[in-house]
KEKE-3310 file (N, C-alpha, C; in steps of 0.2 Angstrom, whole numbers, plus 5000, padded with zeros to 4 digits):
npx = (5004:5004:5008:4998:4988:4985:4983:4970:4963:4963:4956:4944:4942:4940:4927:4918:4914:4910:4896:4893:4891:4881:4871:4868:4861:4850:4844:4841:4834:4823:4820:4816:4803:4796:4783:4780:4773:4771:4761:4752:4754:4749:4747:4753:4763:4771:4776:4783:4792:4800:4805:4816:4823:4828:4833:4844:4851:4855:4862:4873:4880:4880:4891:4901:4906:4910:4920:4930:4932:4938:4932:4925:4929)
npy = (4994:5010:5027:5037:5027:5022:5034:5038:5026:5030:5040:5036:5028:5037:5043:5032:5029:5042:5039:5029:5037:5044:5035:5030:5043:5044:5030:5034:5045:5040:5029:5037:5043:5031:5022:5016:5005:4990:4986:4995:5000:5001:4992:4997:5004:4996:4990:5002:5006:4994:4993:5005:4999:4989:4995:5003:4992:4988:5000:4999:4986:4988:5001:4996:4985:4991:4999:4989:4982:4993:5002:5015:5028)
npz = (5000:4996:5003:5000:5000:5010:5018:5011:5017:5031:5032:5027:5038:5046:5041:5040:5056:5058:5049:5059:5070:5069:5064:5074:5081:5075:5078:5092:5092:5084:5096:5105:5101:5098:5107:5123:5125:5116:5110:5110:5097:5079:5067:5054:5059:5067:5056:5051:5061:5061:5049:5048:5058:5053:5041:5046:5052:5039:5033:5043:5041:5026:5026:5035:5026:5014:5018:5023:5011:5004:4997:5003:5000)
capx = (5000:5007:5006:4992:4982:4984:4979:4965:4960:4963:4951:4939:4938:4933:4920:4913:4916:4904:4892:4890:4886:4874:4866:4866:4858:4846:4842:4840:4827:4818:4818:4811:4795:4793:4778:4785:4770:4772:4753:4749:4755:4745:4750:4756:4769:4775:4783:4788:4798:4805:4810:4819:4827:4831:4837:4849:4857:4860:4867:4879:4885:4886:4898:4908:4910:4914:4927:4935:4934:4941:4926:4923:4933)
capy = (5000:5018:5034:5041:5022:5022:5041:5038:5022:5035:5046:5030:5025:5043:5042:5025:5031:5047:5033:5024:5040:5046:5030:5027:5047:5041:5027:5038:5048:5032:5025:5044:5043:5026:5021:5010:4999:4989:4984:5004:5002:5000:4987:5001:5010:4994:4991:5007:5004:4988:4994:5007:4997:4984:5001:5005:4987:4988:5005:4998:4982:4990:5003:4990:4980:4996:4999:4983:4979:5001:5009:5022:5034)
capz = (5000:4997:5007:4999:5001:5018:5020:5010:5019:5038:5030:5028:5045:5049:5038:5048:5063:5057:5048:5066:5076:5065:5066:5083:5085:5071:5082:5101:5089:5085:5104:5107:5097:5100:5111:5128:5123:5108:5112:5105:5089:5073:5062:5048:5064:5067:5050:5050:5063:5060:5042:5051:5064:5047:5037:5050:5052:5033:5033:5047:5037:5021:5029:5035:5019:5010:5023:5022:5003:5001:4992:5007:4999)
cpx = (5004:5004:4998:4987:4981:4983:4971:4961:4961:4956:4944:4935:4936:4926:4914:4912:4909:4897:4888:4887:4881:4869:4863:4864:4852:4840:4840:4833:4821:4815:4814:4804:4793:4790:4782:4781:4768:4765:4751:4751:4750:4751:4754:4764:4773:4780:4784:4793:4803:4807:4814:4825:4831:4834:4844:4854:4860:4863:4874:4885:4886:4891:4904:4909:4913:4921:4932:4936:4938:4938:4925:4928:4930)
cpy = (5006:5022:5035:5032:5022:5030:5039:5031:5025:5035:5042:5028:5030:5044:5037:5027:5038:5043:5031:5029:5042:5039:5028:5036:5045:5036:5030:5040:5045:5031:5030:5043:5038:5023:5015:5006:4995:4989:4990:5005:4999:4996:4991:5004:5003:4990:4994:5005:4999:4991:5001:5005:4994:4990:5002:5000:4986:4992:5002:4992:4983:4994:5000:4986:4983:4998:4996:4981:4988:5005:5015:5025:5043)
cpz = (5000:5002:5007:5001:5009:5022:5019:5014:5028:5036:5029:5034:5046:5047:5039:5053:5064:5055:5055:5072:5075:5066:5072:5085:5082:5077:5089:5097:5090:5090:5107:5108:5098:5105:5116:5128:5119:5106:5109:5099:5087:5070:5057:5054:5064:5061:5048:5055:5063:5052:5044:5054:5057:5042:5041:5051:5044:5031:5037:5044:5029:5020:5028:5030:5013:5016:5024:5015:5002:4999:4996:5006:5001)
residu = (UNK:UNK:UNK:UNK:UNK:UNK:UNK:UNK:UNK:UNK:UNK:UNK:UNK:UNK:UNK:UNK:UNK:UNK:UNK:UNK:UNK:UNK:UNK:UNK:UNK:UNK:UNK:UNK:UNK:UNK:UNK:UNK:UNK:UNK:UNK:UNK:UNK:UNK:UNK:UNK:UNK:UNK:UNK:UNK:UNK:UNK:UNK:UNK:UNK:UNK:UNK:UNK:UNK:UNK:UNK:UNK:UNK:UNK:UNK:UNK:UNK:UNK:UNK:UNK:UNK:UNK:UNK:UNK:UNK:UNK:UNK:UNK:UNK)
# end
């Protein structure tokens, strides 16, 4: 690896590292609004939320697989 590939794979991690906090405020948001009894939702809130929750965990593992394969440039 050169200089610049290993700057530019620094520069990477920071950009995961930004990726995972935004997700986890994202997330705080979410637990905000969300009813402490699952019993009150609506059948429509509760696949919103779970395609949420399931947005969040895909954003997280395709990060990391751009992170480890290089692409988060």
């Amino acid at each position: 690896m050169s200089i610049e590939g290993l700057r530019a794979y620094e520069f990477s991690v920071y950009i995961f590292i930004f990726l995972i906090m935004s997700l986890i405020l994202f997330t705080f948001i979410i637990w905000l609004y969300l009813p402490k009894k699952i019993a009150h939702l609506k059948t429509g809130e509760k696949i919103m939320f779970g395609a949420m929750g399931f947005g969040i965990i895909i954003a997280i593992v395709i990060g990391y697989i751009q992170l480890i394969e290089g692409y988060l440039l």
